[in-house]
N, C-alpha and C positions, 0 to 999 in steps of 0.2 A: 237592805243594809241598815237601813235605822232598826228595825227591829231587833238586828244584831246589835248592835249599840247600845238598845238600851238594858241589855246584859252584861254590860262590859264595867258597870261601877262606874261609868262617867270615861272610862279612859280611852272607848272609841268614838270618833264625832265622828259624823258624815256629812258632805257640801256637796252639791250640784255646782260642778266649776264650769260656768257658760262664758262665751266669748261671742262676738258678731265676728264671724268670718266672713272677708267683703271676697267680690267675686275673684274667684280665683279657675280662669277657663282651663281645659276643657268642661271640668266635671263641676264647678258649683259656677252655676252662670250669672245667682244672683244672690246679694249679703244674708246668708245665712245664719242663724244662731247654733253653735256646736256645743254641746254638755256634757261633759265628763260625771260620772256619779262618783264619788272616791269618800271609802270611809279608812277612817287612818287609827291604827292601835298605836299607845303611843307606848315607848320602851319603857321599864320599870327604873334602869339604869345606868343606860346610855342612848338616851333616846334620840338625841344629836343623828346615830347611825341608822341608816332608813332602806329598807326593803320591798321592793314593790311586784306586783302579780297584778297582770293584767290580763281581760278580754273585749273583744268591741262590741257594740251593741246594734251598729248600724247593720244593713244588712242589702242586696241590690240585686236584681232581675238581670237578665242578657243582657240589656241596653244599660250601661250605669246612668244615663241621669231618666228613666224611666218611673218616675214616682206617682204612677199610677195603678198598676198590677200589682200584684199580692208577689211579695221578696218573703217568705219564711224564715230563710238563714238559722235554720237549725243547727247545722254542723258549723256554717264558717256565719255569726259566729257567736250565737244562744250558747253550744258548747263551753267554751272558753271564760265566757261570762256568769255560767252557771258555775263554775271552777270557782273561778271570782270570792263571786258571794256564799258560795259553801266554803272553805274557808276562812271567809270575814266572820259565820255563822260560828264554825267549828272554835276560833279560834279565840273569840271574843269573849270570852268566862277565861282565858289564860293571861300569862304575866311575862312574856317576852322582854329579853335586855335590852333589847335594839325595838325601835318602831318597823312596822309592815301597814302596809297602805296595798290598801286591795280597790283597784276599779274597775269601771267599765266604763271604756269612753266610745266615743262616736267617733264619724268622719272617715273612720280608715280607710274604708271602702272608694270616696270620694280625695285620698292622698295622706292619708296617717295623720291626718288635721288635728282631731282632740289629743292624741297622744304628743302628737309635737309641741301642743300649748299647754300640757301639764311639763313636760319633759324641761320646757322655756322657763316655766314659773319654779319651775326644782330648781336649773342654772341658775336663774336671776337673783334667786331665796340664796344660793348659796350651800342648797341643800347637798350633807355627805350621803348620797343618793351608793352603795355598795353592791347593788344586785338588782338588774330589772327582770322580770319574766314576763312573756307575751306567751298565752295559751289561744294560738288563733288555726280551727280545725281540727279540733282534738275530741270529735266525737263519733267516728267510726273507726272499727276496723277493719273493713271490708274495702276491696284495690277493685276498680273497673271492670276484672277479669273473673269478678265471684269468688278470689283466694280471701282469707282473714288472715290477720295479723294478731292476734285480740292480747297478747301479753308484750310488743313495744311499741316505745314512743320515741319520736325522731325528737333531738334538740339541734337547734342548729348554731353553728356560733362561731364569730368570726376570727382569722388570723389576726394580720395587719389590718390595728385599727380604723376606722372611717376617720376618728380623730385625728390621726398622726398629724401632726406638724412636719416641714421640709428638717429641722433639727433633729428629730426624732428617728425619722427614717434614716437619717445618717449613722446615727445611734445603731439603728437594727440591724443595718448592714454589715456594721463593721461587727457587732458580738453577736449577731443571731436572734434568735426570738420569736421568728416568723408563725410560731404554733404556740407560741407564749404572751398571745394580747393576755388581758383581762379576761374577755370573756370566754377565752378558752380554758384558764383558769377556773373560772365559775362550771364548765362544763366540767371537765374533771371533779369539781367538789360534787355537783351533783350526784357524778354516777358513783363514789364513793358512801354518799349518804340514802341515795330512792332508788337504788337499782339491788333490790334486794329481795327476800321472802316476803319481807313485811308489807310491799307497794305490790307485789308478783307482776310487776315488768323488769324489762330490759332498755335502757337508755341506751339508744342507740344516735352517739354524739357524729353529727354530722359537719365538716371543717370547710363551713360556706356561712358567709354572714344570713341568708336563707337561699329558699328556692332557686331555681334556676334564673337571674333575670326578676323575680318576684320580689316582693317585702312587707312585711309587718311593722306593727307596733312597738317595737325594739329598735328601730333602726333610728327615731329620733333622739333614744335616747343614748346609742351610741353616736351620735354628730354633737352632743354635748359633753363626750367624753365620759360617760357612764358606762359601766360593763352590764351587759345585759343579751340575750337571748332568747331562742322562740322554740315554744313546746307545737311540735305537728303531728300529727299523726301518719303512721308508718307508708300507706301506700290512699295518697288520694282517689274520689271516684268522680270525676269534672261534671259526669252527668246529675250532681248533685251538688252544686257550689256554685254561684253567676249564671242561672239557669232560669227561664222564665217556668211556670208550672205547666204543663202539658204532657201528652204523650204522643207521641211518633213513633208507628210502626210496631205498637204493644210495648214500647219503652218508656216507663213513666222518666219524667225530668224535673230537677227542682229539689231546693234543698229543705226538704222536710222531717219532722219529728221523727216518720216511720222509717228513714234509711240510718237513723241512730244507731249507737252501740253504748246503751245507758252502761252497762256493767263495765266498758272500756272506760267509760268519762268517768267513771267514780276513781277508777283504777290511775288514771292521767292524777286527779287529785289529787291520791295519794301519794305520788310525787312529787307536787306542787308542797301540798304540806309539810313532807319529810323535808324538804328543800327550805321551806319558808322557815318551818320552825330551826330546824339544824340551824342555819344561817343568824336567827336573829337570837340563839342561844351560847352562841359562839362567840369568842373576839373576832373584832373585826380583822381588817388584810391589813397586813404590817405596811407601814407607809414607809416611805423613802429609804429603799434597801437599795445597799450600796455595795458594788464589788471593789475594793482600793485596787487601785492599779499606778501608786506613787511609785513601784518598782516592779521589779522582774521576779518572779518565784516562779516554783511549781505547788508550792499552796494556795490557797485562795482565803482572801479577809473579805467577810462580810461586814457589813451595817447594817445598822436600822433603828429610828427613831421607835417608844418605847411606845404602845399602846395606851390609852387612858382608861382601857375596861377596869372598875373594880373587882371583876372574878378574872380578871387575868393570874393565869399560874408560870408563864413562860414560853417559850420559842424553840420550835424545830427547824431545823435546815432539813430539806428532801433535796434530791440529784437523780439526775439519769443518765443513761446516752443520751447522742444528742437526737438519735435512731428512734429512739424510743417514746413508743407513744403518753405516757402517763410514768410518775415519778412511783420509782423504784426500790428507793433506798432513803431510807432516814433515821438522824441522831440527834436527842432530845440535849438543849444545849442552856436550858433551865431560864430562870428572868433575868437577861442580859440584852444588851443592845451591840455584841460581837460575837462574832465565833471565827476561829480559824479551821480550817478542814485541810487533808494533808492529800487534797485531788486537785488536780490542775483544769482551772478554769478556760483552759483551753480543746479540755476534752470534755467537760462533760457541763451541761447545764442542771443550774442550781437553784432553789427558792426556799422563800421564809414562809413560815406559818404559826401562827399563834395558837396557844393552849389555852382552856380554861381551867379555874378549878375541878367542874366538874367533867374535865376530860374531852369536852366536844373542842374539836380545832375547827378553825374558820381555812378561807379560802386560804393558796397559797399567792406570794409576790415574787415575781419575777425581778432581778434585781439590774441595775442600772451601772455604767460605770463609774467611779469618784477614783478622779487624778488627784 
């Protein structure tokens, strides 16, 4: 990371963000130190807005508190952290509008520890934290059963927020939303912007905050109200992930360099990148979008407070069914902070998205009601 850095003209630093973690049982039985590595590009022009890409760096044997036997953690999760810092490497000679902050933190393994204590110091900061990414197992394509996968990647990402407030969910009940958090929002921008020739996958958006029962390094940063998500890869191989190193029965076990898919991980990148940069080239997500409902119509009035990007060009309204997975239809409604639309907000759901000059739209907002 520092050596990325010292390409960047001064505008990327890097800090080892360390904390004493006191025992916290099962898995850390005695006061720990946890370090986060995080180098941070800062925006050129709205640097306020900040984007983040992450992988862990810890890595654990069958037994988690076992810190004696050799953990590789190649795929879960060298992978992910190799992302990281290619990235930080690629991107570090460029001039992004928004700041992007690429780490690797620790702990995960032992309870999402480092990511929760950066995720804390982002809330506490005050940080407009707009996008998190967690790249955790994103270095094969090959499933338990010998099939490959090699051209998709699972994102996973949630409905109904971890966040929601008991207010909120009242909210959602009564207009819907249920597939319109934040960060399913971020998943739709994704597959619109890395799901193309140019990455040669297929983002395959999956509508589960993650796994089954499972979690990653996203999840602290949605209990802080951040939208954020996890890059996995398409079909796990267990015999290769919380594994001690051995073979049984002619089957090697353990997560090592040789059951990789180097040509996958670059490919996962190109993702990540298309994603990073799209996102921090864009206006940000239109904040406080409003559907009026002081009366009865079959039109629908929007709001929304006006962006502060200086390449802002203006604001589109997108709509669907309510059926329908990804928005449908949209009309460019120019630099205003209203639009009337002549479709009844009874039938169909609606969101704002910001334009830039140069044409790249950011994520979309799903809008709220204003009596």
């Amino acid at each position: 990371m520092t050596k990325s850095a010292e390409r960047s003209g001064g505008r990327m630093t890097v800090e080892a963000q360390a904390y004493l973690q006191q025992p916290a049982p099962p898995r850390i039985p005695v006061a720990t130190t946890i370090t986060n590595v995080v180098a941070t590009l800062r925006g050129s022009t709205t640097p306020e807005r900040v984007y983040v890409v992450s992988g862990h760096y810890d890595s654990r044997c069958s037994d988690p508190l076992d810190a004696t036997n050799d953990a590789p953690g190649a795929d879960d999760d060298a992978s992910g952290v190799a992302i990281a810092m290619e990235l930080a490497r690629v991107l570090a000679t460029r001039c992004p509008a928004a700041t992007i902050v690429f780490a690797a933190v620790a702990g995960e393994e032992q309870g999402l520890f480092g990511a929760r204590h950066m995720a804390t110091l982002f809330k506490t900061a005050g940080t407009n934290v707009q996008a998190m990414f967690t790249n955790d197992i994103v270095g094969s394509s090959r499933a338990d059963d010998g099939t490959r996968d090699p051209r998709t990647i699972r994102l996973f990402a949630e409905g109904v927020p971890t966040s929601e407030t008991p207010a909120q969910a009242d909210i959602r009940r009564a207009v819907g939303g249920e597939n319109d958090s934040p960060s399913r929002q971020l998943a739709r921008f994704v597959r619109s912007v890395a799901d193309n020739e140019a990455t040669g996958m297929t983002v395959r958006v999956i509508h589960r905050r993650d796994r089954y029962l499972r979690g990653g390094d996203h999840i602290p940063f949605l209990e802080q109200g951040y939208p954020a998500a996890r890059f996995t890869e398409p079909h796990e191989d267990y015999a290769h992930q919380h594994q001690d190193v051995r073979v049984e029965n002619g089957k090697r076990f353990g997560d090592l360099p040789e059951f990789c898919d180097f040509a996958f991980i670059a490919r996962v990148a190109r993702v990540n990148a298309a994603t990073m940069w799209s996102l921090a080239t864009a206006p940000g997500t239109p904040e406080d979008v409003r559907i009026r409902t002081n009366r009865l119509t079959n039109e629908t009035d929007l709001v929304w407070r006006r962006g502060t990007d200086p390449d802002l060009a203006g604001y589109e309204v997108v709509w669907r069914e309510t059926t329908a997975p990804d928005w449908t239809h949209v009309v460019r409604v120019g630099d205003t902070t209203e639009a009337k639309v002549d479709l009844s907000k009874d039938n169909v759901f609606f969101g704002v998205r910001a334009v830039g000059k140069n044409g790249h739209r950011g994520p979309v907002a799903f809008p709220t009601p204003l009596s």
